[in-house]
KELOPA-169303 format. One line per 3 residues: number of its first residue (from 1); their letters; for each residue x, y negated, z negated of C-alpha. Coordinates in steps of 0.02 Angstrom, whole numbers. Layout:
NUM> A> X:Y:Z  ...
END
This chain:
1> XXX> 4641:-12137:-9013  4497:-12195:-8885  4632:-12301:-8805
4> XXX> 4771:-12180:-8782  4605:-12058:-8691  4573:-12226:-8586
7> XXX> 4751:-12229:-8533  4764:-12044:-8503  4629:-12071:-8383
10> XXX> 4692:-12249:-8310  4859:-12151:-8301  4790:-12033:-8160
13> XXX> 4716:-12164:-8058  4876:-12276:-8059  4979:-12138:-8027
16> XXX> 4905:-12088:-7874  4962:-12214:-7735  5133:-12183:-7823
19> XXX> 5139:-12012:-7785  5078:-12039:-7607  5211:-12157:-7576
22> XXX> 5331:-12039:-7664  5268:-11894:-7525  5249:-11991:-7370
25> XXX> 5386:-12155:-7360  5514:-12065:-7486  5518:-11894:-7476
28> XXX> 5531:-11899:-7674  5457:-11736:-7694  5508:-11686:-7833
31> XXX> 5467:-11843:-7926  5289:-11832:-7864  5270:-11653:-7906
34> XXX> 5323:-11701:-8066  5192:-11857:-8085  5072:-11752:-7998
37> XXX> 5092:-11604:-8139  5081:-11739:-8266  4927:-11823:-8225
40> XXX> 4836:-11652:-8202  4882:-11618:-8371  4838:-11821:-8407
43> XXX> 4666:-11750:-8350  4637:-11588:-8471  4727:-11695:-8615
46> XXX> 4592:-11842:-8621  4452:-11713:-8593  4517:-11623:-8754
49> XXX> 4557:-11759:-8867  4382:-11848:-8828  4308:-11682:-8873
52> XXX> 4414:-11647:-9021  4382:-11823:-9090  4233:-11851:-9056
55> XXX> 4253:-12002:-8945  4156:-11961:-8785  4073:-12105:-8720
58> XXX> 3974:-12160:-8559  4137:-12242:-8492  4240:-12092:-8505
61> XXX> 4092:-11966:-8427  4094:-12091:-8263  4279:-12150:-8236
64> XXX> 4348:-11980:-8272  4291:-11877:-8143  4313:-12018:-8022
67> XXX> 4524:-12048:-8064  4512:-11846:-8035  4430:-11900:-7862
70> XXX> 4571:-12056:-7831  4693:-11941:-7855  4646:-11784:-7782
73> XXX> 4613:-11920:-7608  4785:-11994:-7625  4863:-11819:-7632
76> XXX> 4750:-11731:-7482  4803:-11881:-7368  4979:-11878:-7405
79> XXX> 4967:-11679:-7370  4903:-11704:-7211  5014:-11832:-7160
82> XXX> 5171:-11784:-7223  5147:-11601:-7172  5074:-11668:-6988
85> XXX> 4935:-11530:-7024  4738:-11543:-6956  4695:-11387:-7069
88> XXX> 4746:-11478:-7232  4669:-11657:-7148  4517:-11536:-7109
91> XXX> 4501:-11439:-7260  4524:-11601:-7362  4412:-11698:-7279
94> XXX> 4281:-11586:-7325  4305:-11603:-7497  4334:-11775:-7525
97> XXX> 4154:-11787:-7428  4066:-11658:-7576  4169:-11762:-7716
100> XXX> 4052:-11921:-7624  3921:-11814:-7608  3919:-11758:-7803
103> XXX> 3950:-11940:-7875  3781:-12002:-7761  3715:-11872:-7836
106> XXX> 3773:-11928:-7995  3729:-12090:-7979  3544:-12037:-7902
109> XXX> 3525:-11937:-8070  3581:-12078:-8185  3459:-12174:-8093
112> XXX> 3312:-12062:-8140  3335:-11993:-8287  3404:-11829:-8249
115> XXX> 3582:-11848:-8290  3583:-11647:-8353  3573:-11584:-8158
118> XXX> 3748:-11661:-8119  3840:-11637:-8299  4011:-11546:-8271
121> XXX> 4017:-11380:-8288  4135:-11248:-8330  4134:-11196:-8150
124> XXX> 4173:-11369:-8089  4322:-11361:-8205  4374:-11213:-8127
127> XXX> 4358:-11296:-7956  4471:-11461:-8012  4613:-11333:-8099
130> XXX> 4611:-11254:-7932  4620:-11401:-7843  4772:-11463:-7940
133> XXX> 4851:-11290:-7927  4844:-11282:-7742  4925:-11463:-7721
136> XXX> 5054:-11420:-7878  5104:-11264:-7725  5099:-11377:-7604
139> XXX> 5231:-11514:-7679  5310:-11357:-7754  5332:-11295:-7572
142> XXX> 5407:-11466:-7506  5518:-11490:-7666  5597:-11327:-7627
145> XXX> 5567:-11334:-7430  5500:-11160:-7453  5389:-11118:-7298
148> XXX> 5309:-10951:-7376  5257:-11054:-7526  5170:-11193:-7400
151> XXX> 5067:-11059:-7330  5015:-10986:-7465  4951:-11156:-7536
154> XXX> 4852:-11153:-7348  4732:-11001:-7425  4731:-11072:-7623
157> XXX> 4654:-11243:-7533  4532:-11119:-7423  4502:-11033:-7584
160> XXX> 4466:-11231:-7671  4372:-11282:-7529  4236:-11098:-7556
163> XXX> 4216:-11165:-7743  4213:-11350:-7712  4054:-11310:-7585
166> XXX> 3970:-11205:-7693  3998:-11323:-7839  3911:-11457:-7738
169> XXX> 3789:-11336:-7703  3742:-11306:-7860  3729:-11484:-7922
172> XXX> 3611:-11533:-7761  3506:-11377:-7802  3471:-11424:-7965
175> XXX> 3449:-11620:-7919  3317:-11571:-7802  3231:-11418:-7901
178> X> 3086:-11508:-7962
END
């Protein structure tokens, strides 16, 4: 079982160039929404099973959040690009730079002992199903080359970018509260 959650979480990190080259040199949307609806899943699944089984270990706690981070990048620059938009390159760029900022923080609080002020919490899960929402509208909106649903993706990633920050927030607040 620990090998099928290692491959659940390898699965999200391989899967991510694919789906940018999918976007932005093959116009394969559909295939990437697809890939890009199963690895989200890929990311809940392992989450649950190492819970349910027991088998959480070190290994899992660091590489999972950062195949979230490989593939949330691959996705945000693929966005941009294929959609030719600076709010999405903005808006992206923004939270790729608080994903950096919360795994220095991460690795700052490994490094001292304090490994509680940057555990996940249940907000931060709300802020990665959000996250993988808004891009599931987004490919959803190029699959069906449906305008109204590419706009409203625009507010759901303003809406992920007001929880990512305050996420971030919270973990540097309680890195520094001493």
């Amino acid at each position: 079982m620990n090998h099928l959650i290692q491959s659940l979480t390898y699965f999200r990190i391989f899967t991510a160039p694919l789906i940018f080259m999918l976007i932005t040199l093959l116009d394969f949307y559909g295939l990437a929404l697809f890939l890009f609806i199963l690895a989200s899943f890929s990311d809940y699944l392992d989450g649950f099973l190492a819970r349910k089984y027991h088998l959480e270990s070190m290994f899992g706690v660091v590489l999972d959040p950062i195949a979230d981070k490989i593939l949330v990048t691959f996705v945000i620059l693929a966005l941009a690009i294929e959609l030719a938009s600076v709010f999405i390159g903005f808006i992206g760029g923004v939270i790729l730079i608080r994903e950096f900022w919360v795994a220095a923080l991460r690795d700052l609080n490994a490094r001292g002992g304090n490994d509680e002020a940057t555990k996940v919490t249940g907000f931060a899960k709300i802020k990665t199903t959000l996250q993988f929402l808004t891009f599931t509208c987004f490919l959803l909106g190029l699959y069906l080359n449906n305008a109204l649903i590419i706009f409203i993706s625009n507010f759901l990633l303003f809406l992920a970018l007001i929880v990512t920050l305050q996420t971030g927030l919270s973990y540097t607040i309680a890195t520094f509260k001493k």
